[in-house]
C-alpha positions in Angstrom: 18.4 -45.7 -27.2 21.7 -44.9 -25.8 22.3 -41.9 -28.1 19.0 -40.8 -26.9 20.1 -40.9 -22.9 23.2 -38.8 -23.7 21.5 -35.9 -25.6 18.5 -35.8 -22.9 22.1 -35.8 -20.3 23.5 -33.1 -22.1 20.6 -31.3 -22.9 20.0 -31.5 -18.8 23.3 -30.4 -18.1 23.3 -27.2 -20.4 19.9 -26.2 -18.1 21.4 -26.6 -15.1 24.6 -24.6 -15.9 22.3 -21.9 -17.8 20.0 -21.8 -14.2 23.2 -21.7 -12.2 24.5 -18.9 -14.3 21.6 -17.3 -13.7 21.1 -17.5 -10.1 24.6 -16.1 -9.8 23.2 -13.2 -11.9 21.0 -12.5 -9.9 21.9 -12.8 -6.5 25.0 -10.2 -7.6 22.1 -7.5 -8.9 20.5 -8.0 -5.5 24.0 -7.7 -4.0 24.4 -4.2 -5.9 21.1 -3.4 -5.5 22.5 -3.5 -1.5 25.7 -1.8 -2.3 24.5 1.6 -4.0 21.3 1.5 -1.4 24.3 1.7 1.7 27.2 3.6 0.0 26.3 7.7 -0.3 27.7 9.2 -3.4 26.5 11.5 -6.6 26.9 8.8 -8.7 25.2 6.3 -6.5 21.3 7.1 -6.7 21.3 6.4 -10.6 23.1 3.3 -10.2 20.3 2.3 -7.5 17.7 3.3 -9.8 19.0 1.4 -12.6 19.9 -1.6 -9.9 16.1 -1.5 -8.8 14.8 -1.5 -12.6 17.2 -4.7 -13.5 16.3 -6.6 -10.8 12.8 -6.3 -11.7 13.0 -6.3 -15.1 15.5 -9.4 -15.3 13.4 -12.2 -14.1 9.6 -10.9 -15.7 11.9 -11.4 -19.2 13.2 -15.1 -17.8 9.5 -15.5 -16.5 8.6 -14.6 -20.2 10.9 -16.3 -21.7 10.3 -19.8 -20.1 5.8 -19.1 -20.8 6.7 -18.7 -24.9 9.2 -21.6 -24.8 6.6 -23.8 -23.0 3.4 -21.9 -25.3 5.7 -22.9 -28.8 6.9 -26.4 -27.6 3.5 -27.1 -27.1 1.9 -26.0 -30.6 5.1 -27.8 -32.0 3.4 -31.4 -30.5 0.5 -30.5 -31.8 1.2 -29.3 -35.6 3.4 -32.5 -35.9 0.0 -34.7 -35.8 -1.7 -32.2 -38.1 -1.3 -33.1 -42.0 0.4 -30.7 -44.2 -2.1 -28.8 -46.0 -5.1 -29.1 -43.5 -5.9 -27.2 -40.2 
């Protein structure tokens, strides 16, 4: 039982470091993002563009990523109760 508790700990504290890595991701592409849309260069517009796409694209993929974990965890559940062999 107490094996059990530390796993589920460290399992909790690899999520919460992952989200806070994350958050820090993206609150510096929305920083950027701010940066190239103020600053007036050559170079600047393509780096905006390419700030504007991330900062969309980013979370739909971590939005995505967390539905198929959820949608495979679940049929994992479910396919343990099932006998091998039989649908």
């Amino acid at each position: 039982m107490k094996d059990t508790n530390i796993k589920e700990n460290g399992k909790l504290r690899v999520k919460r470091i992952f989200a806070l890595i994350l958050a820090v991701l993206l609150v510096c592409m929305y920083a950027t993002t701010l940066v190239f849309a103020i600053t007036d260069n050559v170079k600047t517009m393509s780096f905006f563009k390419a700030s504007v796409a991330l900062t969309i694209i980013v979370p739909v993929l971590i939005y995505a990523y967390q539905l198929v974990y959820r949608v495979v965890r679940s049929f994992e559940g479910k396919d343990k109760n099932v006998p091998h062999g039989k649908d």
